[in-house]
N, C-alpha and C positions, 0 to 999 in steps of 0.2 A: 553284521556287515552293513555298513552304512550307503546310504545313494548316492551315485558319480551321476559328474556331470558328463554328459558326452562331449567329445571331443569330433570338433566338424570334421576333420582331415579323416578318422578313423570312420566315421559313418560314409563319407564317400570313395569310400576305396572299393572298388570290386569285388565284390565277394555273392557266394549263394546265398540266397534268402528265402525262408518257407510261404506259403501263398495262404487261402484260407485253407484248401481245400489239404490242405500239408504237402503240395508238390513244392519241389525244387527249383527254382527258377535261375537261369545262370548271368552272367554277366554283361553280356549281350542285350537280355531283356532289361535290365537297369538303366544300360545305354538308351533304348526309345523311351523307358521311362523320362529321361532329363530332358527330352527334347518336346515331351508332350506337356515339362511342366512351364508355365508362365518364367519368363527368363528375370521378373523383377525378385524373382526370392533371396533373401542373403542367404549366408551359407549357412547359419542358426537355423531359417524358417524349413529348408531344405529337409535338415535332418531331421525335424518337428516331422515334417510332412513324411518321409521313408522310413519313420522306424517302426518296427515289428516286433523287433527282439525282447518282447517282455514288458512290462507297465512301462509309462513313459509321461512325464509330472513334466509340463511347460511354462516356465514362470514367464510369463509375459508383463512385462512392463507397461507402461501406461505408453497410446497411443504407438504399438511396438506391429502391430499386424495379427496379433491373433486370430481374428476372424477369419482372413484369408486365410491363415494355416488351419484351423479347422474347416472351414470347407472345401479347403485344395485337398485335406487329407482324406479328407468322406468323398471327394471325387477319385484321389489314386486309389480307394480300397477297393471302387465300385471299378475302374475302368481297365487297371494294372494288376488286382491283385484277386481275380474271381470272386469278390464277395458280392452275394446279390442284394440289392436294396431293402428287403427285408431284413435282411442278417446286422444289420447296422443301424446304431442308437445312438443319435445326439441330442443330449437333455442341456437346457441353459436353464435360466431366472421367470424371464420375462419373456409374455406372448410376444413382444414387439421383435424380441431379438431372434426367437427361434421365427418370425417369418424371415427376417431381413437373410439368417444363415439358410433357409429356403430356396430363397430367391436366387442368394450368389450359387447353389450349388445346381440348380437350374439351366445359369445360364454357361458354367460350369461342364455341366452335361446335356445339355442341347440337343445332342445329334443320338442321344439314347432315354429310355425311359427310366425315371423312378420311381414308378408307383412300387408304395410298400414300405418306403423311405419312411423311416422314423426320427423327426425330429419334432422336440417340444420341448415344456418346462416341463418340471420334477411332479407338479401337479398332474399333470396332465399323463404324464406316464404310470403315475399312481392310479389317476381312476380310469385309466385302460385294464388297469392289474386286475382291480376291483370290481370291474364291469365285467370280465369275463369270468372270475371264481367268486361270485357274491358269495354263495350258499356257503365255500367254505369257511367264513368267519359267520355264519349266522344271518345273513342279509337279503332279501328276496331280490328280484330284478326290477331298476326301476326309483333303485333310491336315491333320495333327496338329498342335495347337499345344501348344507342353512351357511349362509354370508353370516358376516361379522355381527349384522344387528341380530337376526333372528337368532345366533349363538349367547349374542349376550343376554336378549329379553330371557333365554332357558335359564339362561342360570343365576339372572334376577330374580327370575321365578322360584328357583329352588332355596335363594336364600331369603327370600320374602316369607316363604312357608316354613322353613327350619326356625324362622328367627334368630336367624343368627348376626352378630355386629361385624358384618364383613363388607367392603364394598364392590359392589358383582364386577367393577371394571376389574380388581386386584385380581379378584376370580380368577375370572375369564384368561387374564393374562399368565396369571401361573397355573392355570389347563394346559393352556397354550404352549410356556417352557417345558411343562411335565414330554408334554407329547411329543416335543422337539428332541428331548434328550430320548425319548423311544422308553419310556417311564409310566408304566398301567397304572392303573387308583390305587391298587394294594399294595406297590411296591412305594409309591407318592405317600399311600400313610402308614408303611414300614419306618419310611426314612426322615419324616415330617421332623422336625428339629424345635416346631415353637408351637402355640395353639394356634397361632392363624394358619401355620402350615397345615394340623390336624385339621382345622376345619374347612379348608379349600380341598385339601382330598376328598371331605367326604362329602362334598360337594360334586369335586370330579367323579365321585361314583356316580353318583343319584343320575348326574348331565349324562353319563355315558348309556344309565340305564334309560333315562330319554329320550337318545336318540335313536337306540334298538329300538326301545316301544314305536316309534315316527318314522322306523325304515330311512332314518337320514346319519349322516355325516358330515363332520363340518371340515374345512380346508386344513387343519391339520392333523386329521385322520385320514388323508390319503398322503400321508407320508409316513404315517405309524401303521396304518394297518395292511398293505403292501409285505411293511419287514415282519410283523407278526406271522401274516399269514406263510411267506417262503421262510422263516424260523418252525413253524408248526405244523408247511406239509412240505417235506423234501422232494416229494415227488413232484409238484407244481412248480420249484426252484429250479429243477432238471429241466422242465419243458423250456421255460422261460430260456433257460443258459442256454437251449439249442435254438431257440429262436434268434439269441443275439448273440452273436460271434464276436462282435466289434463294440465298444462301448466308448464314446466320447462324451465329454463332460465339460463348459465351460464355465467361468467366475466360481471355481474351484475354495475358491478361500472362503466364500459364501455359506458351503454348504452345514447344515449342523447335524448333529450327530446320528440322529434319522435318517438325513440322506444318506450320509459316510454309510452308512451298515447298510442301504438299499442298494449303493451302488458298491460291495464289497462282494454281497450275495450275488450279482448280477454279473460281474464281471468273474468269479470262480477265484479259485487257491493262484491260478499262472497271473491273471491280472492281465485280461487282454482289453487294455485300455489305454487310450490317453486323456489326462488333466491338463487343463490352463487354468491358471490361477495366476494373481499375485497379493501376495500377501499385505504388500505397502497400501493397496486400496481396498481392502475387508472395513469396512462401514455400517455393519446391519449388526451386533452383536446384540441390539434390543430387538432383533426376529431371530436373535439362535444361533447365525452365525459363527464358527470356531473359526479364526484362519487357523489355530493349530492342524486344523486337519490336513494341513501339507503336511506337514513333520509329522504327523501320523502315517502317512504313505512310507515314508523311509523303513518306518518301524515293521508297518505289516507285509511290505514287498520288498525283502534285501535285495533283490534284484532292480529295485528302481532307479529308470534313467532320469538326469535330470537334464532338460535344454533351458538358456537362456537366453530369454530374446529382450537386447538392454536396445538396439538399434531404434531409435523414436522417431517416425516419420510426419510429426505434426511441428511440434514443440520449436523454440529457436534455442543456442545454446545457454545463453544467458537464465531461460524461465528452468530449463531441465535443471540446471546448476543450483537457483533456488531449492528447485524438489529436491534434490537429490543431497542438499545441504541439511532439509528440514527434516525430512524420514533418517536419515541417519542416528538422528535423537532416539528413533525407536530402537528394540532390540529384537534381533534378525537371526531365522532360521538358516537361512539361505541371503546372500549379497546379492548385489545387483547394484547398477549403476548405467542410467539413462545416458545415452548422448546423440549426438544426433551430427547431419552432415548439413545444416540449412543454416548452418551461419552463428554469427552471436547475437545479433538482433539488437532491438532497444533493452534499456535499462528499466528495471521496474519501479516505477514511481507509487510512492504511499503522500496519501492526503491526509494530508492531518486539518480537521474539521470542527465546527464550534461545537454544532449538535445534530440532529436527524433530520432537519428542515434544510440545513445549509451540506452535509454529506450528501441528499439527492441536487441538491443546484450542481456541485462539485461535478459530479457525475454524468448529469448530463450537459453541463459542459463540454464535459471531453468528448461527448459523443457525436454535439454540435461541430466542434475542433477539426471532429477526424470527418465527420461530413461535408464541412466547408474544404477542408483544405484535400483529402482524399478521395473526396466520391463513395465513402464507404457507405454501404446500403445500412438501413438499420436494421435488418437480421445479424447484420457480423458481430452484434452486439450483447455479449450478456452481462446482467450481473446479476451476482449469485451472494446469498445471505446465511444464515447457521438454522433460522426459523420464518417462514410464513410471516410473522408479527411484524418483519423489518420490513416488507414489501412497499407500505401505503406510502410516507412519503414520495418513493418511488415514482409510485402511479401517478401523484398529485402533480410532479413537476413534472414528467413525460407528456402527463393529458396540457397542462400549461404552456407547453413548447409546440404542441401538438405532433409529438412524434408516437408511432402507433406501436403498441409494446404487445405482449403475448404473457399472462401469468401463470405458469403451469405449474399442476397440481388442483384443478378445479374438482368437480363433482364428477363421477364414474358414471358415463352413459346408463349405467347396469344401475345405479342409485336412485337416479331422477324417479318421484314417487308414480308418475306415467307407465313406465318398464317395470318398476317393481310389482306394480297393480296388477298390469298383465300378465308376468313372469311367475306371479302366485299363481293365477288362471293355468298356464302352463304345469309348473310341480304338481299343481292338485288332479290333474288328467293323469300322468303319470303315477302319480303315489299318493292313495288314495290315505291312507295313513300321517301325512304330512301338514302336522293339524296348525304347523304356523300358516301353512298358504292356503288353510281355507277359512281362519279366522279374517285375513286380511280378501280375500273372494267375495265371501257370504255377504256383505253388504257393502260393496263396489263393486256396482253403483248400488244404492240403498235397495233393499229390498222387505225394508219394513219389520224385519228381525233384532230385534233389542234387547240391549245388554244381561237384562235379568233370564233374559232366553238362555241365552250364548252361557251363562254361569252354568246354568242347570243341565245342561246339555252337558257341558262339560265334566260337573260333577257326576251325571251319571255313565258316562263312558269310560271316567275315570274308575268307578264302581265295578264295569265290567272288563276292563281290562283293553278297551278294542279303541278306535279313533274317532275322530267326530264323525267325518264321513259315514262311518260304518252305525256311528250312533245312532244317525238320521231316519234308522232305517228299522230301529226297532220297536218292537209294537208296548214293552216295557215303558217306552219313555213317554206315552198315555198319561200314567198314574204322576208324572213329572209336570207335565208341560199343559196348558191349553189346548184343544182340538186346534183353533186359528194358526196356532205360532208354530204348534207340529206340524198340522199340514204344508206350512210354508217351509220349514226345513226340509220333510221329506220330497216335496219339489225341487226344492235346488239340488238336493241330494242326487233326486233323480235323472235331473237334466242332464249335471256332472256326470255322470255314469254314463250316459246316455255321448256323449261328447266327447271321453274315454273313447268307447269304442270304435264313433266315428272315425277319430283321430288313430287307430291303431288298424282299423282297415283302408284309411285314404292317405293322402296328400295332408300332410299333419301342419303343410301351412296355409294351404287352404282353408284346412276346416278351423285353424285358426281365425286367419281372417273371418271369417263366416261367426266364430265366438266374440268378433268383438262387435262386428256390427248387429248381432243378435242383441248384447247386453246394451246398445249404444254409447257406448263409451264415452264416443264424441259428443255426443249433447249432455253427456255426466262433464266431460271437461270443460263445457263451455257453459254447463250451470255453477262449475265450481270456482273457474277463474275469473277473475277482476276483472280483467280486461280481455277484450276481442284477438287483443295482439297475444297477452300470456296463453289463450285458449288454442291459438294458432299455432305457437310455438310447441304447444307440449303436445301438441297433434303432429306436428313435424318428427317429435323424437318416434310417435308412435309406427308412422311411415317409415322411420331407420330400423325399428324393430324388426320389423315386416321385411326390408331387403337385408338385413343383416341374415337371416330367416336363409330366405334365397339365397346366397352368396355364401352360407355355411352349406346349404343340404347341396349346392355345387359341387362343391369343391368334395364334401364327403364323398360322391357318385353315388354306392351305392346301399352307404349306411346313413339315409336321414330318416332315419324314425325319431316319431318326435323325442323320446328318453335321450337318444344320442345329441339332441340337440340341444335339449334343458341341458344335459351335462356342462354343453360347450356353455352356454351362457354362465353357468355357475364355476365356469374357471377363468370366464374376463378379472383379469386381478387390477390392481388401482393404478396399472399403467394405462389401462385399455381405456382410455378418456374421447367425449366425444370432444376434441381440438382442434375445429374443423381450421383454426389457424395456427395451427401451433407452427408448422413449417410455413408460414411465409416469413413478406419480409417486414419482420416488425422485429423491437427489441426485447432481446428475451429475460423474464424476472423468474426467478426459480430460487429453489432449496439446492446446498451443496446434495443433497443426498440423491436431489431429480436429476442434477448436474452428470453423475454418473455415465460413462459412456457418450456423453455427446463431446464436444468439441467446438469452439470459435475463435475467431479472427484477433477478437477484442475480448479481454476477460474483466472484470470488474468484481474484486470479492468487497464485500463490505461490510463491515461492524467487525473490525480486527482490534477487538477489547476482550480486556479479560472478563468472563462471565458471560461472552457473547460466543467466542471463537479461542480459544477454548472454552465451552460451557463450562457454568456454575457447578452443575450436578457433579463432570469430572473431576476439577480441581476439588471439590468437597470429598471426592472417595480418593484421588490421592493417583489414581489413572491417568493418565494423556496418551496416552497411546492412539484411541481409536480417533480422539479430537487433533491429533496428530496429522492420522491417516487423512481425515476429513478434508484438513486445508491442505494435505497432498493433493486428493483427489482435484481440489479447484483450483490447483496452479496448474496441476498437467493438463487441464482444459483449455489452455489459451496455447494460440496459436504463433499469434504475433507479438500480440504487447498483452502487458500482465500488469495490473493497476489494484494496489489495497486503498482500504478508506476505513479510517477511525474517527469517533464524535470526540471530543471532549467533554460532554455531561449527555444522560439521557435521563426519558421520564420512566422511574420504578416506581409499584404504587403510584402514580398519581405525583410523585413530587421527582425532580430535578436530583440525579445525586452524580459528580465526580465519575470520570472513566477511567483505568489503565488500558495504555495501548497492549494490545496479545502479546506474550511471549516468546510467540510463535514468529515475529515479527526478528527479535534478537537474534535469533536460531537461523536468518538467512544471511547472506553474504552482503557484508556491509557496503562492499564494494560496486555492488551490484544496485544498489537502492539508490533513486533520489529520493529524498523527500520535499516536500512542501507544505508552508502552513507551519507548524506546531514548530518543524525545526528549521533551518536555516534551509531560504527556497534560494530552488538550486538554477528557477526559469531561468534563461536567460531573458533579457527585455524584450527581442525578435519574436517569441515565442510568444509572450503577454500578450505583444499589439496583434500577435494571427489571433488569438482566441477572442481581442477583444472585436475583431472583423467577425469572426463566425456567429459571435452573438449577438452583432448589429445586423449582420444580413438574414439573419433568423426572424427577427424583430421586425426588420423590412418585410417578410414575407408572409408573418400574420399579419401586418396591415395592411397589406397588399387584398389577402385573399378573406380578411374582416370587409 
């Protein structure tokens, strides 16, 4: 049986419907239902929000209201339909978005409580899994999770020692796919197809058996071993299923085959859940991503309803028309088709450009334009690129105009080598076994232990099977080491222990603080930094350590011991950036991929060349699809006006070579385009002489304030 779409007339007709608790509820109560929901729903969001009757798959279209429908529907479950705030699980991507669905369902339910309320990302509900049944896969309490670099230094390591000619980033990365597809080391080198495959498997063994040995796990082993473990104890699967009754899930097209099986087991054979997804914006297929996994739901739930929410409340009708011209190109599970009530708007204009110097003048021209003659702030402003690399001229004529812009995608609060110093300090208190974060401890700030130490120490722990920490402590490593260099390990050794404990009977950010002004940190940062100012700064980040600290063990009440709080740290992902401007009002520079879910006034895509937009890599495998999706995703971002920009030569290697404009470019409605520049400009003269007033009163106004 294949999945229907519901039909709005039929879901609003009166009828019985069962609650959590399996009671009956009659018709009557449906009616105060309608009056307690928000009167702006269409009659699509409606049905999104009331259905019960079995799984229920919401294709949401780009800027179409999903967020509302999932948090309107985690409020009817909580307020209409007896389910208590525990019983109910909404998992999304990204930390930012599960606060924002927090927040709205908050204000939402105001006049009652949630606590209990489970919302998060996929991670994050993983090492909840993991944190309460460690022991069943083998894991004590307490362990580590290693970030991207400590993942890949392991497995640098294992292939520096094997000698083998492999390089540890390919590694790391097809660990990473293995463990995406929910694929162990011995099924990775059942099914190996080449020798580099045999030997990245038997690499993935060795890293797995390293991180048993280290009590750690890296970010995507709390996605595999979740489903291993409710695959291997049925009994822990039951608990789980009665704990959650209700399961919502958004950016559904996202998830890859890991999750699908996590949230398969979790939601049981009836499938009491609902999906959003759309599949026209699935963008991440290099982290795993299937959008098939929609069209998988049909297969595994013949009972699947499917709603569609094509109503676009941002967009004007002229840019949806583009989108909806361009993803057609791709081939579709399911239809859909964007439109909207706000009008047809302006025409989309393409710059046709010399090269990368004169594409950023182009650009902030228009931005000049819409400022002179609009009043339009320069937040309403983005433009958005295929790669990072395209940014600089950008910045060069923005800083030149002196208009104040925002580049996101910077460094992860959680990176800055300040946070990571301490955050080793942290894991080593907790998991004493964790011998990345006590390699990187033991001498920050120096403690006079050097290198030829640190080898032999290592060698000999590796001898005994146990971690460094625990090394420090043995009276074997005598016949190893110097009296001097061992006494000094077995002091640190000590201390840590010692700091451990404090930390596990007090105020664990307390006796933080208390560790760092013990080791003096600050005068380590202000002997290591250049200047007074750099030294000041990276003591700033240390102070947000410290209240991030407080503002987590808050909000916890009355789960902050410190493990629960390493955890949190180790689930900040690379959205969680310190961007102490990212929402003002400046102009915004990003990647289509940062682009994602936000929205503006004024859109600006640029480098619309073949090899740029769509990438080289795709047209070389013979795919367009997801480079497809990509420039969907950044027309449905714009609000008002929608503005492409092509060079006609840029620099590869180091010299000058010819552009073709994107394909992508052909694929939208001719009618709909002006161009200017390359092809016959369409200004009228009116329109010249305003631009050429905004860039004189520009001009007037750095000389003014020169």
């Amino acid at each position: 049986m294949q999945a229907h779409t519901a039909h709005v007339r039929n879901c609003d007709r009166p009828r019985n419907f069962p609650t959590a608790g399996g009671r009956v509820e009659s018709a009557p109560f449906r009616t105060a239902l309608h009056r307690s929901l928000p009167v702006e729903l269409n009659p699509q969001q409606r049905a999104a929000v009331h259905h019960l009757e079995g799984p229920l798959l919401v294709l949401a279209g780009a800027g179409s209201g999903k967020t509302g429908v999932i948090t309107r529907k985690i409020a009817w479950l909580l307020r209409e339909c007896g389910y208590r705030p525990r019983q109910v699980l909404a998992v999304t991507f990204t930390n930012k978005a599960a606060r924002e669905m927090r927040e709205r369902v908050r204000r939402l339910l105001a006049d009652r409580p949630v606590r209990g309320l489970r919302i998060g990302t996929f991670h994050a509900l993983g090492l909840e899994i993991l944190r309460t049944h460690p022991q069943a896969l083998g894991y004590r309490a307490g362990f580590s999770i290693f970030d991207t670099h400590d993942s890949l230094h392991q497995v640098a390591e294992i292939v520096r020692k094997a000698r083998l000619h492999l390089e540890p980033e390919h590694a790391r990365w097809q660990i990473g796919a293995w463990k995406n597809e929910a694929i162990d080391p011995e099924a990775a080198l059942a099914g190996a197809e080449s020798d580099r495959e045999v030997a990245c498997a038997r690499v993935y063994a060795a890293y797995q058996d390293q991180l048993r040995a280290y009590n750690a796990l890296d970010f995507d082993d709390l996605l595999l071993q979740p489903v291993r473990l409710f695959e291997t104890h049925p009994e822990l699967l039951e608990a789980w299923r009665e704990r959650i009754r209700y399961l919502l899930v958004d950016e559904y097209q996202d998830t890859n085959p890991a999750q699908y099986r996590l949230v398969r087991l979790l939601s049981g054979p009836l499938g009491a859940f609902t999906v959003v997804g759309d599949d026209d914006q699935s963008i991440y297929a290099w982290r795993g991503a299937r959008p098939e996994n929609l069209a998988r739901l049909a297969e595994d739930y013949p009972r699947l309803t499917v709603i569609k929410l094509e109503q676009n409340y941002r967009s004007t009708g002229i840019i949806l028309r583009a989108a909806n011209r361009l993803i057609a190109h791709n081939p579709h599970v399911f239809e859909k088709r964007l439109w909207s009530r706000l009008g047809q708007g302006e025409r989309i204009r393409v710059l046709s450009c010399r090269d990368p110097e004169h594409e950023a003048e182009r650009i902030v021209s228009e931005i000049l334009h819409r400022r002179f003659q609009e009043r339009a702030r320069d937040g309403d402003f983005a433009i958005l690129y295929r790669g990072n690399h395209q940014s600089r001229p950008f910045e060069q004529a923005l800083r030149a105009h002196r208009i104040p812009y925002h580049v996101s995608g910077g460094t992860s609060f959680f990176d800055y080598t300040e946070v990571k110093d301490l955050v080793a300090y942290l894991r080593l208190l907790v998991n004493e076994d964790d011998d990345r974060a006590f390699l990187r401890c033991v001498n920050t700030p120096r403690r006079e232990i050097g290198a030829a130490t640190l080898e032999k120490l290592a060698a000999y722990a590796g001898e005994r099977g146990i971690g460094l920490l625990a090394a420090c402590f043995e009276a074997g490593l005598a016949q190893r080491l110097p009296a001097r260099a061992r006494h000094r390990l077995e002091g640190f050794a000590t201390w840590i222990a010692a700091q451990a404990d404090r930390a596990r009977r007090g105020d664990p950010v307390a006796v933080f603080r208390d560790l760092v002004e013990e080791i003096d940190y600050r005068g380590w940062l202000e002997s290591q930094a250049k200047t007074p100012e750099e030294a000041g700064r990276r003591w700033e980040n240390v102070e947000e350590l410290f209240e991030w600290m407080e503002r987590t063990r808050a909000a916890l009440e009355g789960e902050a011991s410190l493990a629960e709080l390493v955890a949190r740290m180790s689930l900040m992902d690379l959205l969680d950036r310190k961007d102490a401007d990212a929402d003002g009002d400046r102009v915004h520079l990003m990647t289509l991929h940062a682009a994602k879910g936000l929205e503006f006034p004024h859109v600006f895509i640029v480098g619309m060349e073949e090899g740029l937009l769509p990438h080289r890599s795709a047209i070389e495998s013979g795919d367009l699809t997801e480079e497809r999706r990509l420039a969907y995703v950044g027309i449905t971002r714009a609000r008002r006006t929608l503005t492409f920009s092509l060079a006609a030569r840029r620099r590869v290697g180091g010299q000058w070579s010819e552009t073709e404009p994107s394909r992508f470019l052909q694929e939208l409605p001719e009618e709909d385009l002006v161009w200017e520049g390359g092809r016959c400009d369409a200004r009228p003269p009116e329109e010249r002489r305003a631009r050429g007033r905004a860039h004189l009163a520009n001009l007037k106004a750095l000389l003014e304030d020169g």
